[in-house]
N, C-alpha and C positions, 0 to 999 in steps of 0.2 A: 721183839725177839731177835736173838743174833743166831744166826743159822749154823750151825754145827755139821753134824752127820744128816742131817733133816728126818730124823725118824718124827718126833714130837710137834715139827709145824705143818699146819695148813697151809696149804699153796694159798689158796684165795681166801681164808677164814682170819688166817694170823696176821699184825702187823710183822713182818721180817725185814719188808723193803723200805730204804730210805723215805721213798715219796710217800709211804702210804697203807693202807689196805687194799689191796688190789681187787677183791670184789665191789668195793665201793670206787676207789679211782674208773673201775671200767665195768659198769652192771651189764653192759650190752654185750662186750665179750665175756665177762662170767656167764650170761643164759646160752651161750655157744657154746661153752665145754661141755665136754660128757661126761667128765669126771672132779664134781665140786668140791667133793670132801676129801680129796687126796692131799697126801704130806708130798711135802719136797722132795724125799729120795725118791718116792712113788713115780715123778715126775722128771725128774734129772738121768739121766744117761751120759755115758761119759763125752758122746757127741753133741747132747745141747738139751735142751725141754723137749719132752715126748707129749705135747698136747694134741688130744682127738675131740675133734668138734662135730655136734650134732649134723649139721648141715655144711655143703661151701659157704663161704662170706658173701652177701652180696655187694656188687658194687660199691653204696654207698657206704659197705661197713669196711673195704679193703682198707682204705687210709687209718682207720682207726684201730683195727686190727695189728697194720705196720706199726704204731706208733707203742701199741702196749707189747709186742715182741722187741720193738727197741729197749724198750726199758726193762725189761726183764732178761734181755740179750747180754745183759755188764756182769749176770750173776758167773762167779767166778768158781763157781763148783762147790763140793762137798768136803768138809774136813774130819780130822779124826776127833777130835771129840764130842760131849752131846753138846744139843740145841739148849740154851738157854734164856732167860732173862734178861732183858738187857735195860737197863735205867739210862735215859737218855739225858740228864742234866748234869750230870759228870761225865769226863771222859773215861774213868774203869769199870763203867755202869753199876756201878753201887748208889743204890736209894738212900738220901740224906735228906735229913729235913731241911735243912738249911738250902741247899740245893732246890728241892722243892718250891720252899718260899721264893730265894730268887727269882726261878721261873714265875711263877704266879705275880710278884713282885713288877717284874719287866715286863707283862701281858698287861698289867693294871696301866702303865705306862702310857703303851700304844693304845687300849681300850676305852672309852670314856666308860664304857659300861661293865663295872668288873664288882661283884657279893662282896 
């Protein structure tokens, strides 16, 4: 997903971020928020992410904590138009077969185990 106005993505539901899905990149800080199923403007203010977490972090979850505010720290705001789709094998995110197969194509490569 490339993020737009963020009415349409899940914060931690959608892929939007480079690295990942972010309920899956960080399940220990996803069961600390209090708000799972919220969209990105839900969560964006013009000062930075408004996340409210069930409990403080303990100790040992401070470091891991910092490291998923880091990466979510680069997001550079909201734009004006909508959220959409974004195809990651081209660079103007248009879905091609051909595009497709390369990917699959170059995974078969690096993989000995590829259908």
């Amino acid at each position: 997903m490339k993020v737009g106005n963020g009415n349409k993505i899940k914060f931690w539901k959608d892929e939007w971020h480079e690295k990942g899905n972010l309920e899956t990149l960080f399940p220990d800080i996803y069961n600390l928020a209090m708000f799972q199923q919220r969209t990105i403007v839900e969560l964006w203010t013009p000062q930075g992410w408004n996340f409210i977490f069930r409990r403080e972090p303990n100790d040992w979850e401070v470091m891991r904590l910092a490291e998923f505010l880091n990466m979510v720290g680069h997001f550079t705001g909201l734009k004006a138009y909508e959220d959409m789709i974004w195809w990651k094998g081209n660079n103007r995110g248009e879905f091609k077969v051909h595009s497709a197969y390369r990917l699959m194509d170059q995974s078969s490569q690096q993989s000995p185990i590829w259908p």
